[in-house]
BAPALUM-639214 format. One record per residue (C-alpha): chain; residue number from 0; y negated, x, z. Coordinates in steps of 0.05 Angstrom, whole numbers. Last residue first. Example, Ala and Ser with C-alpha at 12.3 -4.5 7.8 and 13.67 -1.06 7.14 Angstrom:
(pado 'A'; 1; (21; 273; 143))
(pado 'A'; 0; (90; 246; 156))
# end
This chain:
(pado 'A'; 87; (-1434; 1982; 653))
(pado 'A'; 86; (-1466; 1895; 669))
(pado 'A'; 85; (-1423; 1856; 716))
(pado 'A'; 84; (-1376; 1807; 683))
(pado 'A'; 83; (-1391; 1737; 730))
(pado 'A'; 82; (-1419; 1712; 672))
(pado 'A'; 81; (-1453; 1654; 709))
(pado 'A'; 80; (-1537; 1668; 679))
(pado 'A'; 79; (-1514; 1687; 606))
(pado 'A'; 78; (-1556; 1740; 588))
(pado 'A'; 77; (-1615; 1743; 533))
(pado 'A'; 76; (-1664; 1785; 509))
(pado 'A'; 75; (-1633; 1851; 536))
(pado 'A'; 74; (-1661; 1904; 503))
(pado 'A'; 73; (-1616; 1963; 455))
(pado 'A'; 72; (-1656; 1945; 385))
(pado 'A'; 71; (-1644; 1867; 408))
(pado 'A'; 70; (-1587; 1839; 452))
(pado 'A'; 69; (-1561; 1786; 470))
(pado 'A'; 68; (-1499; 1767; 522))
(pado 'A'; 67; (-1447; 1716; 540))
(pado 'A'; 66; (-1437; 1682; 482))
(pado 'A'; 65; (-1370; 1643; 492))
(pado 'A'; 64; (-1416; 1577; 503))
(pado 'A'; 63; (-1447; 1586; 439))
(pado 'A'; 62; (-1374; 1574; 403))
(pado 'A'; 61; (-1351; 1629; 356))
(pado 'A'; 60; (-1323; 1615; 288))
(pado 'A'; 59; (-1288; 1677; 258))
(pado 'A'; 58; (-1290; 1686; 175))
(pado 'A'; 57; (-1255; 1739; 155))
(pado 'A'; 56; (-1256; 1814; 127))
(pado 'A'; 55; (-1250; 1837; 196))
(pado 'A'; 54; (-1297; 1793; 223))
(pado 'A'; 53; (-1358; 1763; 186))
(pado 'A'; 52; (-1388; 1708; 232))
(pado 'A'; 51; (-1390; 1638; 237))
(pado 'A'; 50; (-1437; 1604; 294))
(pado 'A'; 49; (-1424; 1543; 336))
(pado 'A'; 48; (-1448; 1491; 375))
(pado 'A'; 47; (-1517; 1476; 345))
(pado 'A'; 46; (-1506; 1522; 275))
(pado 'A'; 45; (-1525; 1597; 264))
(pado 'A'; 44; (-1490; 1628; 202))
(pado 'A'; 43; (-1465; 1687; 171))
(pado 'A'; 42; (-1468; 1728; 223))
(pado 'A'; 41; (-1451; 1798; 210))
(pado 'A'; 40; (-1527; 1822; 196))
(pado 'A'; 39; (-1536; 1809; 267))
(pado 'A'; 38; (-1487; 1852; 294))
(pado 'A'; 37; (-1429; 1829; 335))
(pado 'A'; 36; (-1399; 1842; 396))
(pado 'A'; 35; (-1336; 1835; 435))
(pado 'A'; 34; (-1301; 1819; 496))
(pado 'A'; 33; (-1233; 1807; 535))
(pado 'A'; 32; (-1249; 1867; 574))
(pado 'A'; 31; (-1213; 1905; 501))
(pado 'A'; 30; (-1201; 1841; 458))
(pado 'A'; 29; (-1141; 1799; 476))
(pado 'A'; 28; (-1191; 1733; 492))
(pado 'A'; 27; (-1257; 1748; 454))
(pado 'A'; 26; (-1312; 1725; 498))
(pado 'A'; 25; (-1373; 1736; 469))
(pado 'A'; 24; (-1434; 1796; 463))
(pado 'A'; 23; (-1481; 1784; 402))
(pado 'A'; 22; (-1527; 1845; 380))
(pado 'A'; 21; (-1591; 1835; 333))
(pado 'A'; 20; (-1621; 1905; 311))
(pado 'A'; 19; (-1594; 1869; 240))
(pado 'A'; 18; (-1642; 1809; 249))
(pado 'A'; 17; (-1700; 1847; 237))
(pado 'A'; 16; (-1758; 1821; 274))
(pado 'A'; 15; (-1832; 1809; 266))
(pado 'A'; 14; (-1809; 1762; 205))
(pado 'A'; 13; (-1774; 1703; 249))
(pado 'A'; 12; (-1734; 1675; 220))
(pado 'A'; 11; (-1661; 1712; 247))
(pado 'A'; 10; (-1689; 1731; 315))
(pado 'A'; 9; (-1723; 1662; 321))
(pado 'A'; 8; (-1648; 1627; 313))
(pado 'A'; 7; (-1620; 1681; 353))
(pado 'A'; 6; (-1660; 1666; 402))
(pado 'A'; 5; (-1647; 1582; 400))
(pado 'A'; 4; (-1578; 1585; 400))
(pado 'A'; 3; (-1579; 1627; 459))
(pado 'A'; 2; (-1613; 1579; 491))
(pado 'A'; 1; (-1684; 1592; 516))
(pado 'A'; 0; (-1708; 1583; 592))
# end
């Protein structure tokens, strides 16, 4: 199985995709279901435990284990196999 660290590294390089359909789900504690997403074209960089990402005019540091779900043009690539958060 690929890590999410992994996808979004062949989403980002990879020229049959454009990184901006790219959609990150995480755990953002305080957010609305204690979750949010980012687009693709917000992440400003993919490292091994970590990624940065452009957030209300900041930069937000988001661990891979707080991913929970990826998404590309609307199709799950990618879901966390213990998030106990069933799907909408």
């Amino acid at each position: 199985m690929r890590t999410s660290h992994a996808l979004l590294l062949r989403l980002r390089h990879d020229p049959h995709f454009d990184f901006c359909k790219a959609e990150v789900e995480f755990v953002d504690r305080g957010a609305p279901g204690d979750r949010s997403a980012v687009r693709g074209d917000k992440i400003i960089r993919l490292e091994q435990g970590w990624m940065e990402i452009e957030w209300e005019n900041k930069s937000k540091f988001i661990p891979f284990h707080r991913i929970r779900l990826i998404t590309y043009d609307g199709t799950i690539m990618w879901k966390k196999s213990d998030d106990p958060k069933p799907e909408a």
